[in-house]
Backbone as a ProteinNet text record, in pm:
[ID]
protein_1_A
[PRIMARY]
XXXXXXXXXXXXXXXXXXXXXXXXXXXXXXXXXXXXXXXXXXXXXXXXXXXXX
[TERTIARY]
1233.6	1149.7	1019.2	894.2	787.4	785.5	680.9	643.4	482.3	421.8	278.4	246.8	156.4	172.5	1.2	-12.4	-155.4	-188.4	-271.4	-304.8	-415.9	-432.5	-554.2	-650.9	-724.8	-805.1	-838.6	-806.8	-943.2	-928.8	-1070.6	-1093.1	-1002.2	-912	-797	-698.6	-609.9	-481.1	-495.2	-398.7	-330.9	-275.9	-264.9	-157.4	-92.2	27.9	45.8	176.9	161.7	272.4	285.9	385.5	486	508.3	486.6	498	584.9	688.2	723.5	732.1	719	675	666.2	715.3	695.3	641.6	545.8	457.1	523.4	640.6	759.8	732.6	701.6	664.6	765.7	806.4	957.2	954.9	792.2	766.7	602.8	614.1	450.9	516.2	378.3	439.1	234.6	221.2	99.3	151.8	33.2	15.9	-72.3	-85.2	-200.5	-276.7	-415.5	-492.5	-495.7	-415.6	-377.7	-272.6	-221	-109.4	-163.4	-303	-342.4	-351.5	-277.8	-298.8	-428.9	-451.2	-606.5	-680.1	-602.8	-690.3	-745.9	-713.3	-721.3	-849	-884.1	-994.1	-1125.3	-1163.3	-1289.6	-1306	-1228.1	-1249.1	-1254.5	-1209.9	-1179.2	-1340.4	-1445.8	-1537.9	-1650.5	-1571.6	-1623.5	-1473.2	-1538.2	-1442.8	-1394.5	-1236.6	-1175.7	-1079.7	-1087.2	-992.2	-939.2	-826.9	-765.4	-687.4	-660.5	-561.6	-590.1	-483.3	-506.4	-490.8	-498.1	-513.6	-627
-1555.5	-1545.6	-1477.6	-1538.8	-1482.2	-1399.1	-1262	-1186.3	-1197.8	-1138.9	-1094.3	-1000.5	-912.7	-783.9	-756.2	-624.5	-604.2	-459.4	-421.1	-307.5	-303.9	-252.3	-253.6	-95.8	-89.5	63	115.4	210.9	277	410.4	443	624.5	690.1	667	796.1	728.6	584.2	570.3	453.2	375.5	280.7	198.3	38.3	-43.7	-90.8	-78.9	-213.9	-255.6	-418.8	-503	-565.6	-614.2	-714.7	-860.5	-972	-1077.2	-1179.2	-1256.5	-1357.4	-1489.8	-1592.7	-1722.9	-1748.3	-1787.5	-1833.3	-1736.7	-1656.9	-1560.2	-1454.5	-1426.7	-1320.3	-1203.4	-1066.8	-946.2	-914.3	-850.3	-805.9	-699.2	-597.7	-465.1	-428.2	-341.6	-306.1	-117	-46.9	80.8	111.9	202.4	294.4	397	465.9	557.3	641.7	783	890.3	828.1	897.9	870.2	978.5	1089.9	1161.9	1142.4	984.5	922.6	824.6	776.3	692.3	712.1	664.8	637.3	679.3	777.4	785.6	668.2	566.3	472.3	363.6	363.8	346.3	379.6	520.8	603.1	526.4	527.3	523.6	334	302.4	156.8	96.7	264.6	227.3	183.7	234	217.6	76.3	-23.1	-137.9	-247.2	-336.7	-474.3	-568.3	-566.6	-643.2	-722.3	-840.9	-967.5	-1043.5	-1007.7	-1085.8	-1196.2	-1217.5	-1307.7	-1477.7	-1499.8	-1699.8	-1782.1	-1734.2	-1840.5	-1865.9
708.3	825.2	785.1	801.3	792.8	881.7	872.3	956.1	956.6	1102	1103.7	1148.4	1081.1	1115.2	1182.2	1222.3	1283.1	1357.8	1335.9	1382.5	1439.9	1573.8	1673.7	1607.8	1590.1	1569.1	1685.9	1756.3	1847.5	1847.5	1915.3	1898.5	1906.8	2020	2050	2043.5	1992.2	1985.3	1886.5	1829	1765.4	1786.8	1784.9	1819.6	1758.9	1651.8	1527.9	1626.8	1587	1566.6	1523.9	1522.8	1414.2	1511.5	1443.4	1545.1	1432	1503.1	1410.7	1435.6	1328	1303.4	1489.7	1557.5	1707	1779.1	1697.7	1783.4	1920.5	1890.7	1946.9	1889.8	1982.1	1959.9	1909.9	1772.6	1733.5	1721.6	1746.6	1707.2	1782.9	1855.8	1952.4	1941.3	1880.3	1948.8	1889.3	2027.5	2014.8	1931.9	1874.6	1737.7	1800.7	1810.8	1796.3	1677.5	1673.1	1598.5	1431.6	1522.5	1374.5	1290	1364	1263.7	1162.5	1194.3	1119.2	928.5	941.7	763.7	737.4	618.7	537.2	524.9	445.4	429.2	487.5	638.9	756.4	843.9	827.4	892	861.1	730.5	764.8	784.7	821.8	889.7	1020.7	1062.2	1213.5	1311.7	1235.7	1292.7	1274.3	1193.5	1228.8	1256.9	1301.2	1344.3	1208.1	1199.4	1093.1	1105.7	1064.1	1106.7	991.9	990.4	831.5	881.7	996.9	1079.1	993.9	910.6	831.4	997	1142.8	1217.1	1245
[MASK]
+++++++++++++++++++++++++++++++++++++++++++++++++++++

């Protein structure tokens, strides 16, 4: 089973999820922003789209 994964950035919270092949949420949870991964931070402040759709 493929997975797709994704993370929303914003100032004060986080979104990642996990979606699979038939586009079914298998994973959604908000994040504080002091959970964000280091290498994460300094990207949060422009717009990034890796999505192959």
């Amino acid at each position: 089973m493929k997975l797709h994964g994704g993370i929303d950035l914003h100032s004060n919270n986080n979104v990642v999820a996990l979606l699979d092949e038939e586009d079914r949420v298998l994973y959604r949870k908000r994040w504080p922003v002091r959970s964000t991964p280091g290498f994460l931070r300094p990207r949060m402040s422009r717009r990034i789209n890796h999505s192959p759709r």
